[in-house]
C-alpha positions as CSV (number, residue, x, y, z in Angstrom):
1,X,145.1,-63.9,83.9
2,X,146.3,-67.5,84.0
3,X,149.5,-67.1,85.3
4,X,148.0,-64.9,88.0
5,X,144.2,-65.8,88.5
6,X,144.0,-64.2,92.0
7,X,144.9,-60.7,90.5
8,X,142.2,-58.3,90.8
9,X,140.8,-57.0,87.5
10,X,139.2,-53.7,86.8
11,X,137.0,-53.4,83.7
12,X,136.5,-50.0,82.0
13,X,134.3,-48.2,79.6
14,X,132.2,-45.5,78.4
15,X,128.7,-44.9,78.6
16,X,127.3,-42.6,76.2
17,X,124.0,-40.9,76.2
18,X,123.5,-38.5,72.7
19,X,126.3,-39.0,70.2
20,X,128.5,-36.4,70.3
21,X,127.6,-35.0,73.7
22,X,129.0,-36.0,77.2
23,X,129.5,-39.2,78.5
24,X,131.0,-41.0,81.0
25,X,133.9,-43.3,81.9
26,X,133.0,-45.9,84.2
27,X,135.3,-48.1,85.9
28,X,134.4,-51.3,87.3
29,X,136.0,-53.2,90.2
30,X,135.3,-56.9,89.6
31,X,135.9,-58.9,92.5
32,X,133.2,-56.8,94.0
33,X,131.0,-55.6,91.5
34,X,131.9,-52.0,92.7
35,X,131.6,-48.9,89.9
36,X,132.7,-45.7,89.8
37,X,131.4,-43.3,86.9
38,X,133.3,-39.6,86.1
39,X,131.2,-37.6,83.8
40,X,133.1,-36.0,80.8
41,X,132.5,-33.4,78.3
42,X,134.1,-35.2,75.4
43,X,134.6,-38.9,74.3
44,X,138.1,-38.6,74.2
45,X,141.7,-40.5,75.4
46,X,142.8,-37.2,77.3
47,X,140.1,-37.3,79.9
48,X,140.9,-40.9,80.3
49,X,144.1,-40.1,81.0
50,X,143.3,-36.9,83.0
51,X,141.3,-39.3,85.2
52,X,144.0,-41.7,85.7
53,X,146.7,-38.9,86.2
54,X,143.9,-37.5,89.0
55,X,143.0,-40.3,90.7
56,X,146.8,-41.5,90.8
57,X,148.1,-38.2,92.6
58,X,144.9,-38.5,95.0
59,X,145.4,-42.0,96.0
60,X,149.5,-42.2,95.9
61,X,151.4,-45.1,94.0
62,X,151.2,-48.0,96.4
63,X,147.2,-47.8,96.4
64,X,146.7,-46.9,93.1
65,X,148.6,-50.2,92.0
66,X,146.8,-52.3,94.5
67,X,143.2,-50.8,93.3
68,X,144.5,-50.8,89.2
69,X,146.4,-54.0,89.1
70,X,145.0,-54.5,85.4
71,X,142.2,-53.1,83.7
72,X,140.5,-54.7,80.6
73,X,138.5,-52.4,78.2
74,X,137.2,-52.3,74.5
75,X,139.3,-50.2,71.6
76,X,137.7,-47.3,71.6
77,X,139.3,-44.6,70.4
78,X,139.1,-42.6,74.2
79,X,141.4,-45.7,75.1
80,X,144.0,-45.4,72.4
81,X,146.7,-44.2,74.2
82,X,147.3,-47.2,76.9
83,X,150.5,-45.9,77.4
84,X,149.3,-42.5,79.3
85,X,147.6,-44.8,81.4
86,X,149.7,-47.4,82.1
87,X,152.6,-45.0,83.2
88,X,153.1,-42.1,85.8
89,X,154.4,-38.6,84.7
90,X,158.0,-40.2,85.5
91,X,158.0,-42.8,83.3
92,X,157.3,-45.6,86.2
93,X,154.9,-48.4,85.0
94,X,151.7,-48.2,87.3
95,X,149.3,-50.5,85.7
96,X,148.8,-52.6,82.7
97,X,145.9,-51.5,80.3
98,X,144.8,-55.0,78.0
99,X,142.3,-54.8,75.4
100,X,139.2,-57.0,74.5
101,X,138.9,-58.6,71.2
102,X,136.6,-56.3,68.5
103,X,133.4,-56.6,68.8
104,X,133.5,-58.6,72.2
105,X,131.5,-57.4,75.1
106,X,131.1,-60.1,77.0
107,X,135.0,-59.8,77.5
108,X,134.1,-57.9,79.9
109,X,130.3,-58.7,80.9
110,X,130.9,-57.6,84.7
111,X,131.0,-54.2,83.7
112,X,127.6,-54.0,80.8
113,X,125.3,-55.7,84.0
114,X,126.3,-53.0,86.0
115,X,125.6,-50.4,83.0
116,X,122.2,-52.4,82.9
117,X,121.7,-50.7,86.4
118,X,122.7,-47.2,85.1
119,X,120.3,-47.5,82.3
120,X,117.5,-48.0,84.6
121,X,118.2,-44.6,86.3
122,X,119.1,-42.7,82.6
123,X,117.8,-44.1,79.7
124,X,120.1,-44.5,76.5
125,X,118.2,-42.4,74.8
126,X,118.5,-39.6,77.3
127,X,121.9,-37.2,77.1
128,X,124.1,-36.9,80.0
129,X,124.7,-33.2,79.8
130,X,122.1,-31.9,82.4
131,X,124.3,-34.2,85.2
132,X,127.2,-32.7,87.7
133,X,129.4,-35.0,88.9
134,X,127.4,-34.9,92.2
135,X,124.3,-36.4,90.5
136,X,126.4,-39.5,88.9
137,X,127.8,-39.8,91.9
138,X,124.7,-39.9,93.7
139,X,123.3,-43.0,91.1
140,X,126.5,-44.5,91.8
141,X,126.2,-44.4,95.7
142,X,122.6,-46.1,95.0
143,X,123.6,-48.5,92.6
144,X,126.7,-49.3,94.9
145,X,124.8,-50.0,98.1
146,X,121.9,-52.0,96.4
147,X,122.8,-56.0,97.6
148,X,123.3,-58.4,95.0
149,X,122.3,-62.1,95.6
150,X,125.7,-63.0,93.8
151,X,127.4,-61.0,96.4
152,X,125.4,-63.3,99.2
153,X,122.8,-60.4,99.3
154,X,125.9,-58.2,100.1
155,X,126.5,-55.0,98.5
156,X,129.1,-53.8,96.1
157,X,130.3,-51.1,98.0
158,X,129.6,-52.9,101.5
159,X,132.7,-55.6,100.2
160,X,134.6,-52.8,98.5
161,X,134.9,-51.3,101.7
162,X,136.5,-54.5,103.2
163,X,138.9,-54.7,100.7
164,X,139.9,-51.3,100.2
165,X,138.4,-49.2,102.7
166,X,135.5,-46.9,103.5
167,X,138.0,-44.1,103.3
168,X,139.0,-45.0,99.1
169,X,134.6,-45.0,98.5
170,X,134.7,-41.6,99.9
171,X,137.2,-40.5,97.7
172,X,135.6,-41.6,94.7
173,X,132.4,-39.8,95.6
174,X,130.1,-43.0,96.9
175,X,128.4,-43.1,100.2
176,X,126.0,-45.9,101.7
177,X,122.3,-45.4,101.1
178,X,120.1,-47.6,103.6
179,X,118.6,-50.3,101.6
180,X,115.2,-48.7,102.2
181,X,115.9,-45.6,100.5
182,X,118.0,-46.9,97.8
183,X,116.2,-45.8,94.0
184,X,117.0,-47.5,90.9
185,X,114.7,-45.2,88.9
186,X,114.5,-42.1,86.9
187,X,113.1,-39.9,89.6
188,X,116.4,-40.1,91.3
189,X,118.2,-37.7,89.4
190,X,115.4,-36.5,87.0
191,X,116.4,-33.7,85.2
């Protein structure tokens, strides 16, 4: 990050509900404060990977490397295989995958404020099972388009969308909500 201060970084990590149960993966675009969250059925480095593999043939090389630069996360067992990550199917490098010292969260402090907001909507305490992908999506799209005053009362997704695209939000399953109707509660997606 010294040698190249201007590269964007993406922070990444998991968000578990009930021990044992489903979780999800969240990934956090820092330059804007943008998150995306994909629900999974197990805590483990495969559906990281199955993500990244996803998301890769969805968005084609040259964007995936401009959107996945570098991404800083914690050493958690779901991100034990960096390599899977780091490289396509053929072997070509398409990201680099660094890790934050043990016990270090504020490594990557971007990411837990923006979990702050997710914990808001679903408790800790509560288990992510009775979610679809549609209903994290849905608390992403709120939390997304809810201005920040750090952002110059802009939104996350509102400057993600000037970097990247409206088109790219789409893909990952956010979508503006008019700042009146935006609902950082539980009775959003209640369950």
């Amino acid at each position: 990050m010294k040698k190249h201060p201007d590269i964007a970084l993406v922070e990444m990590d998991t968000v578990e509900g009930v021990k044992g149960e489903s979780c999800l993966l969240t990934i956090h675009f820092v330059v804007c404060s943008f998150m995306i969250a994909i629900k999974r059925e197990f805590n483990d480095s495969k559906s990281v990977t199955d993500f990244f593999n996803d998301i890769y043939h969805k968005l084609g090389r040259k964007l995936f490397m401009r959107l996945f630069p570098v991404i800083l996360t914690d050493n958690g067992s779901e991100f034990s295989n960096p390599e899977a990550i780091e490289f396509d199917e053929d072997g070509e490098r398409r990201t680099y995958v660094f890790y934050c010292h043990p016990s270090s969260p504020n490594e990557k402090g971007s990411c837990e404020v923006t979990h702050e907001f997710l914990r808001r909507i679903v408790p800790q305490v509560h288990s992510w099972n009775p979610y679809n992908q549609k209903d994290i999506n849905l608390m992403m799209s709120h939390i997304d388009s809810y201005a920040r005053e750090k952002l110059n009362d802009k939104s996350p997704l509102l400057l993600f969308s000037m970097l990247y695209g409206k088109d790219i939000a789409n893909i990952f399953g956010i979508s503006c909500i008019e700042p009146d109707d935006i609902n950082l509660s539980q009775s959003l997606i209640s369950k």
